[in-house]
N, C-alpha and C positions, 0 to 999 in steps of 0.2 A: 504494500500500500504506500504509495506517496503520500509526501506531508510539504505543506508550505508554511514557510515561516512568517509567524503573526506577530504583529508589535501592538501591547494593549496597551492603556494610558488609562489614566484615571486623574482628574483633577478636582479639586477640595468641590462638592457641590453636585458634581459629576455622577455617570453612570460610568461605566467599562467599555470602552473604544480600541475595537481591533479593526488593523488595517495589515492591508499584506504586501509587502514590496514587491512583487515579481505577479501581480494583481490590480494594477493601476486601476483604481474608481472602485473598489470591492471595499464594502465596509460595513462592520454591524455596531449592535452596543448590547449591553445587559447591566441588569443590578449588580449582579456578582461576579465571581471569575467564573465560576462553573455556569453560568447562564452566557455568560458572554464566549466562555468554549466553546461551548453545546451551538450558537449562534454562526461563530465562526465556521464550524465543519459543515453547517446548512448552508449558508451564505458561500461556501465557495462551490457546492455541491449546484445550488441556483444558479451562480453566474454562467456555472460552464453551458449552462442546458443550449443555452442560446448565444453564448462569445460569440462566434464566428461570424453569425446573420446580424450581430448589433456595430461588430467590431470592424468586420472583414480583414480579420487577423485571427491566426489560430489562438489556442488556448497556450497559456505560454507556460514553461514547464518551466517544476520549483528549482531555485539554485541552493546550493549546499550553504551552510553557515557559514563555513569559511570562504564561499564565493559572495556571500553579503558580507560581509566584515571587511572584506578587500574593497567595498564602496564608501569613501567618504559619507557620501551623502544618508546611505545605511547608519552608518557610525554615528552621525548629526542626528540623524531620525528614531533612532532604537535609544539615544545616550539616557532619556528617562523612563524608557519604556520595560516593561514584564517582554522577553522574544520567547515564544512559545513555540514548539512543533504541531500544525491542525492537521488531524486525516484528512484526506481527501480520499475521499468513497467517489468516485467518478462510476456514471453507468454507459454502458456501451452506446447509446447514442449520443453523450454527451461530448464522449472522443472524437467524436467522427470529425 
């Protein structure tokens, strides 16, 4: 099973906001972490159903931690962030 890595935030006042680097425009929130997990592994499981026909770009495969860690901009973006491993359950027409 494939996993994309997720950067959640939480700020004073705030719900739980996870966003995925290698996912541009993919983002959920929850009350907690485990509601905001659970969220997470839906929300990318959603996006894929239709990328292509919204995108007209395939679905873009996750990069290793250590291929995000080598992006500034990663480093800038995660430096207050929870980086978590999401499943991604992909269903065979989601691939296509």
């Amino acid at each position: 099973m494939a996993h994309y890595i997720a950067l959640i935030h939480k700020d004073a006042d705030s719900c739980y906001g996870a966003s995925f680097p290698d996912v541009p425009g993919v983002f959920t929130a929850g009350d907690t972490m485990d509601e905001v997990m659970q969220k997470a592994a839906e929300v990318l499981e959603f996006a894929a159903e239709d990328w292509t026909e919204l995108t007209g770009r395939d679905w873009p495969r996750p990069r290793t931690i250590d291929e995000l860690r080598a992006s500034p901009e990663f480093r800038h973006e995660a430096a207050e962030a929870v980086v978590v491993a999401v499943p991604f359950r992909v269903n065979a027409e989601a691939a296509e």
